[in-house]
N, C-alpha and C positions, 0 to 999 in steps of 0.2 A: 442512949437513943430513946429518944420518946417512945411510948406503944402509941399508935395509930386506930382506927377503927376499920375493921374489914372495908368498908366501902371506898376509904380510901388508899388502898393499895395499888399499887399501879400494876402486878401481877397476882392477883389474889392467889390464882390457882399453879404459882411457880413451884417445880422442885431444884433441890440441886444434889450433885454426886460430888463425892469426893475420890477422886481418883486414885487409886494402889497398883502396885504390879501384880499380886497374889488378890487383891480382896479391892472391893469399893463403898465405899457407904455412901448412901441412899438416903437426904428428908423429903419426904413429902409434905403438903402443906398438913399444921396440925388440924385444921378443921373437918379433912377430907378424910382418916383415919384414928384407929384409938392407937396405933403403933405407927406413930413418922417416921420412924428412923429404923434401918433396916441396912446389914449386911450379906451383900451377895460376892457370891465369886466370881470369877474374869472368865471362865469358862461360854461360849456361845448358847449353848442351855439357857447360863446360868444369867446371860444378859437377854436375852428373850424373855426371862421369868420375871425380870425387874422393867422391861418394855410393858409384861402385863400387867405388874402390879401398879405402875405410875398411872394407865390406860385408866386404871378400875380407880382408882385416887381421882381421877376427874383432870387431870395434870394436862396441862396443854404449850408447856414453855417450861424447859431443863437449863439450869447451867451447871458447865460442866467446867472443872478445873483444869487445865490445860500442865499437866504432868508426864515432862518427859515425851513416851507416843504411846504410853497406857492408853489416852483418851482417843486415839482413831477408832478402833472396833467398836468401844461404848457409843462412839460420837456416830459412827454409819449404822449400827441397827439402831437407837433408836430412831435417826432420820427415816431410815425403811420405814419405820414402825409408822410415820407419820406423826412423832414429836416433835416441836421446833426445839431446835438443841441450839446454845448460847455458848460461845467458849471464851471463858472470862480468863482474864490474865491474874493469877494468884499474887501479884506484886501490888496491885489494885487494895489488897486487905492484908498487905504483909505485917504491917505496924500497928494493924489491932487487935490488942488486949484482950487476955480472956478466952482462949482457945486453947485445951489443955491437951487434946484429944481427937481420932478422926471424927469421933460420933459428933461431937461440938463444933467442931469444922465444918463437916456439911449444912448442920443449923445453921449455924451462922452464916454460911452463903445463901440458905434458903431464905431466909429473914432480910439479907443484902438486896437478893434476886428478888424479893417479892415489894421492897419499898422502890423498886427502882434505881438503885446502886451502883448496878453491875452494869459494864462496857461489853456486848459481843465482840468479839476478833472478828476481824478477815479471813474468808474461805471462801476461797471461788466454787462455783458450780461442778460437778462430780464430774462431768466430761473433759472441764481444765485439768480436775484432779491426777487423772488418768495422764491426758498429756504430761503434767506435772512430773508424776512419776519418772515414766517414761525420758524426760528430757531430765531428768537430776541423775538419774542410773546411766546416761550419757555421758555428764559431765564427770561422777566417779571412775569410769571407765577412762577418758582421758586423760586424768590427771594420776591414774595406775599406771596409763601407757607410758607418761612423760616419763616416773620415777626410772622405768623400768630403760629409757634410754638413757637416761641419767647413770646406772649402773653398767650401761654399755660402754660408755665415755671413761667411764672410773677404771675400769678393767683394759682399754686400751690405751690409758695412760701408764698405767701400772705396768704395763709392756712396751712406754717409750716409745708406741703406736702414734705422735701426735697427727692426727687427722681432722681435731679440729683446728688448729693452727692452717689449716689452706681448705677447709672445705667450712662453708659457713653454717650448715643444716649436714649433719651428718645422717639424716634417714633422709636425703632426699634420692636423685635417681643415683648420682653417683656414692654418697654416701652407703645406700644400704647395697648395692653391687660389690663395693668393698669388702664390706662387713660378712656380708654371707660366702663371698669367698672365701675369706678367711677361715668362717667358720667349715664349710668345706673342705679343708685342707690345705688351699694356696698358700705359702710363705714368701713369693717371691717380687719382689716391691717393683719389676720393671713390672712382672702381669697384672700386678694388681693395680698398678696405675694405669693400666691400659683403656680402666672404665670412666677415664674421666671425662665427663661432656664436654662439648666447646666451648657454652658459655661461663665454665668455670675460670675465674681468673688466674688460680697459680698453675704454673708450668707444670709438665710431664713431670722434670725432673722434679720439680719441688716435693711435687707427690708422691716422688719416689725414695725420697731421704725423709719424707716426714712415716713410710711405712718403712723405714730401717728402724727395727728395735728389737727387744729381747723375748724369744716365745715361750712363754713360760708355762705350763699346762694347767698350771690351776685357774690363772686368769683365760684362759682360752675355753677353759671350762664355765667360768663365770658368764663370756659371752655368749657361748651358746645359748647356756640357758637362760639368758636374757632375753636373748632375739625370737626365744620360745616361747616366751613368756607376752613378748610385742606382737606376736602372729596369733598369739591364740586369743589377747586382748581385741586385736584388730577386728577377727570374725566376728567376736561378741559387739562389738562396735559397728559392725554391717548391718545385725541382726537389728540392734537399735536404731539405726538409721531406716530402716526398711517400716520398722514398726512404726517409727515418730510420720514416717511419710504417708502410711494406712491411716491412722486416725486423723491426721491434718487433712488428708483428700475426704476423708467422711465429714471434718468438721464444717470444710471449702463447698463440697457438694450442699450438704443443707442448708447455706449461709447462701449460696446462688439460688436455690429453690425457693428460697424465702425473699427473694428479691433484695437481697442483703450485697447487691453488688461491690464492687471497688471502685474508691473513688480517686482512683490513682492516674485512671486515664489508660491501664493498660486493657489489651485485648482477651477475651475469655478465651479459652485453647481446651481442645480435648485432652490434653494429658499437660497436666499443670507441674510447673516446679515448684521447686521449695517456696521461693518470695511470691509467687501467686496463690499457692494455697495460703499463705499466712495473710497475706492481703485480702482475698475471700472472706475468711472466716472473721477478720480483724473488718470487717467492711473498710478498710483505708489503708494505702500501703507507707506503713512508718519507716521503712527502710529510706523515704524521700527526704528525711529530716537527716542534716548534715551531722555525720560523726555516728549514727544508728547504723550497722552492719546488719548481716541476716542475723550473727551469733546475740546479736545485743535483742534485735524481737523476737527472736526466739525464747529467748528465754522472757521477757517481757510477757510476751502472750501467753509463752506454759506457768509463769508465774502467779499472774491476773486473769487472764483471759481477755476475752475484749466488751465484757460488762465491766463498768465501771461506777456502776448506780449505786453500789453499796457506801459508796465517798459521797458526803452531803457536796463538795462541793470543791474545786479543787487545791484551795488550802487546806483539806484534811486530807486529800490525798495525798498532798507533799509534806505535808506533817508524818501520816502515815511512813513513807519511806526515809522519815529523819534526817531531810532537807532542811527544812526550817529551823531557824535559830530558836534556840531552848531559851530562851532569857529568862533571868533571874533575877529579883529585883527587891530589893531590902531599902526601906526607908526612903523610897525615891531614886534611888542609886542603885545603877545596873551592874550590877556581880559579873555577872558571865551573861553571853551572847552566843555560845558557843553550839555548835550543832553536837542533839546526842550520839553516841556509840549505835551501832548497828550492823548487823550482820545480813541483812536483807538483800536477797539475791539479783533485785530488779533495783536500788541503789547501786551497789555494787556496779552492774552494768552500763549504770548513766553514767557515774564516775569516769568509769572507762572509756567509754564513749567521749566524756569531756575532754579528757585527756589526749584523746586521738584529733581534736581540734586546735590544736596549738601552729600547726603551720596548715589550714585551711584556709584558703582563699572566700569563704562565704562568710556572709554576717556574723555566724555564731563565731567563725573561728576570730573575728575582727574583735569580737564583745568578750571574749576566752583571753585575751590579746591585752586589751585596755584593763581588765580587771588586774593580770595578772602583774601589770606595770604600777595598780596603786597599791594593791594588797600583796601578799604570799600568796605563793601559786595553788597551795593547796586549797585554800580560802577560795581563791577563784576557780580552783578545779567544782567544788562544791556550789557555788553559784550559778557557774554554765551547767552544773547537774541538774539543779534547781530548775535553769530554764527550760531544759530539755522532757524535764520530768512535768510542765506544765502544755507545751506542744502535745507530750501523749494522751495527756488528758483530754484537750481539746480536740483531737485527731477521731481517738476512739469515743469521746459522749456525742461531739458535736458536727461532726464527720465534717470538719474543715481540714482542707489541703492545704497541703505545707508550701511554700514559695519562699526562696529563698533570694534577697534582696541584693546580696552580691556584699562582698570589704566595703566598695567605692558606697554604694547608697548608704552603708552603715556609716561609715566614716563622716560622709555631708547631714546625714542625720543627727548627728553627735555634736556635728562646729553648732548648727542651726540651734540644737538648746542649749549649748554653750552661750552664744550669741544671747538668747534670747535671758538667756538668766542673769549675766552683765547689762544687758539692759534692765532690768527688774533691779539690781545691786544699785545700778547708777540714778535711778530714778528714788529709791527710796531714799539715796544720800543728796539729792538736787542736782543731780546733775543728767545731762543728756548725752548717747553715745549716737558717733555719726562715722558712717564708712568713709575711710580717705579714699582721696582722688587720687586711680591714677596715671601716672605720668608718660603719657608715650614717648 
C-alpha cells in the first residue's frame, strides 16, 4: 500500500482496538503519541483508562473488531465516553498478509481505518438495543419451553400414553388438563378423558384407549419435571412480555409526543396494544402488509428499529439482509447468482412471512404463486422475501401505506405486460398482434 500524506487521509485522527477476551490492544494514530500501541485489560477501570488515553491522543473515530461479544462493553463506554466507535467486520482484512501478531493487528486496522478501508456495521440506536435484548431473551425462552414439551411427548409415549394421535396441540386446554392430571395422580383413562373440549374432534372413547398404557415411574417422573420446568419457563416468559410491553408504551408514548403518529389509519386509545404501540413507535403499521404477523414486527422493529437512515438506499438494505443475488462473474460468464448464507434474524422472518403466502388471496400471495410455478419454491420463497423486505423499507423511510391490489388486479396486471411484451416481440419481427373477435 502506497504511504499517503497526512493531508490526505480520510481519518487522520483514527484509532483502532483489537479485541481479546482477557486483554485488547489499542493504536493510536502514530502522530498523536510517541507510544501508539498500547495494552489494556477488559476490566471496566481498565476500559475507561483507554477512553482517556484515546481522549488525550486527539482520537475522535475508533474501529473496533467485532469479536465474538468481547466488543459490547469496549463498544458502549467508549460511545458513553463520546467516541464515535466503527465496528468493522474482521472478514474485510482476513486475507491480508503480514500480520504476525495482536500489536500488528491493531496497526494494521488503524492504517486500514485511517485511509478509508473500513466498512462500519449496523447497530441500531441504544433504545432498540434494549428492546433487542429484551425480545431475543424471549425468543430463547420459547424455544426452551418447546424442547421442554418436546420431552413431555417423549415420556408419554415411552408409557404407550399416545395423546398425540387425537389431540393436535397437547399444551392446549385439553391437553395440559390431562397432563397435569396425570401428574397429579389420576391413572384412570375414563377421568381423564373427561377433560376433553367439544371442539376436539376424536371421541370420548378414542381418548380413552389412546390414555390406556403402561405407568412406569421413571417416565412419570420425567413428566413432572418437565411440566415444571414449562411453568417455571412460562413465568419468566410473562415477566418478559410485561417488560417488552413497558418499553414499547415508553417508545409509542414519545413517537406520539413528537408528532410521530400512525399512519395506519387506526384510532390513538388510552391504553394501547401490542400492534398499536409498534405502529406508534414504527410511525406506520407494517402488520397491514400481507403475510407480516405481530411475531414477524416485532421482531423486525427489535431488530432495526424504525430508523432506517443508516441504509444509503434500499438496495443496501436488501443487500444488507442477504436478499440480493451475490453474482459472480469470471470472464463475462456468471458463476453463480446465488443469494449468500445468513443468519440474520429480520431475513429470517421475511422468509417466513413469505412462506405464509402461498395460499393467500392478495397480490403478494398471487406473485409467491407465479414465481413458484417458473422457479423452485425456495428461489421464490427468497424473492417474495426480497419484496417484502422492500415494502418495509419504504413503510418505515417513506411512510407510505401498504394497499393491497387483491389476486384479481395482480393477475390483469400480469396478462396486460404479457400483452404488451408480444406486442414488442411481434413488431420487432414485422409483424402486428390484433385481439380476435368475439363471437356471440
Amino acid at each position: 500500500m502506497a504511504m499517503r500524506k497526512r493531508e490526505d487521509l480520510v481519518f487522520p485522527n483514527a484509532a483502532a482496538i483489537d479485541v481479546g477476551a482477557s486483554s485488547h490492544w489499542a493504536a493510536a494514530p502514530p502522530h498523536s503519541t510517541d507510544a501508539p500501541v498500547r495494552e489494556v485489560g477488559a476490566m471496566t477501570d481498565d476500559l475507561n483508562g483507554l477512553a482517556d488515553w484515546l481522549l488525550a491522543c486527539g482520537v475522535d473515530v475508533v474501529a473496533l473488531e467485532s469479536t465474538g461479544v468481547y466488543w459490547i462493553p469496549v463498544y458502549e463506554v467508549l460511545e458513553q465516553r463520546g467516541l464515535k466507535v466503527w465496528l468493522v467486520d474482521a472478514r474485510q482484512v482476513k486475507y491480508v498478509p503480514g500480520r504476525k501478531s495482536d500489536v500488528q493487528d491493531c496497526q494494521w486496522l488503524q492504517k486500514l481505518m485511517s485511509y478509508g478501508l473500513l466498512r462500519a456495521a449496523f447497530r441500531p440506536a441504544g433504545e432498540v438495543c434494549v428492546i433487542r435484548a429484551v425480545a431475543r431473551q424471549r425468543e430463547v425462552l420459547l424455544t426452551s419451553q418447546a424442547s421442554w414439551v418436546q420431552r413431555m411427548q417423549k415420556a408419554l409415549v415411552q408409557m404407550n400414553i399416545q395423546l398425540t394421535e387425537v389431540i393436535s396441540d397437547v399444551m392446549g386446554q385439553t391437553g395440559q388438563a390431562i397432563i397435569r392430571d396425570i401428574v397429579a395422580g389420576q391413572r384412570e383413562p375414563k377421568l381423564l378423558a373427561k377433560h376433553r373440549h367439544r371442539r376436539i374432534k376424536a371421541s370420548e372413547q378414542d381418548i380413552v384407549r389412546a390414555l390406556t398404557g403402561n405407568w412406569r415411574e421413571e417416565h412419570l417422573f420425567v413428566l413432572k419435571q418437565a411440566l415444571a420446568m414449562y411453568d417455571d419457563i412460562a413465568k419468566h416468559l410473562a415477566e418478559c412480555d410485561a417488560k417488552l410491553h413497558a418499553l414499547l408504551g415508553e417508545r409509542s408514548a414519545a413517537s406520539v409526543e413528537l408528532g410521530k403518529a400512525p399512519r395506519a389509519g387506526s384510532k390513538a386509545r388510552a391504553q394501547f396494544d401490542v400492534r398499536q404501540q409498534l405502529a406508534n413507535w414504527a410511525g406506520a403499521d407494517l402488520t397491514r402488509i400481507n403475510g407480516l404477523g405481530l411475531d414477524s414486527v416485532m421482531t423486525i422493529l427489535s431488530e432495526l428499529g424504525p430508523d432506517l437512515s443508516r441504509f444509503a438506499n434500499v438496495k443496501h438494505f436488501c443487500s444488507w439482509l442477504g436478499l440480493c443475488p451475490a453474482t459472480k462473474i469470471s470472464g463475462g460468464k456468471v458463476l453463480s447468482a446465488r443469494t449468500k448464507r445468513s443468519a440474520n434474524r429480520v431475513r429470517q422472518a421475511l422468509k417466513m412471512a413469505a412462506m405464509s403466502l402461498s395460499h393467500s388471496d392478495s397480490a403478494l400471495g398471487a406473485f409467491y404463486r407465479r414465481l413458484s410455478g417458473r422457479i423452485d419454491k425456495p428461489r421464490a420463497n427468497t424473492a417474495t422475501a426480497h419484496k417484502l423486505a422492500r415494502m418495509v423499507y419504504f413503510m418505515l423511510t417513506r411512510g407510505e401505506a401498504f394497499v393491497d391490489e387483491g389476486q384479481q388486479r395482480y393477475e390483469e396486471h400480469q396478462r396486460e405486460r404479457s400483452i404488451a411484451a408480444l406486442k414488442r416481440r411481434a413488431a420487432a419481427l414485422g409483424f402486428r398482434i390484433n385481439p380476435m373477435e368475439v363471437v356471440a
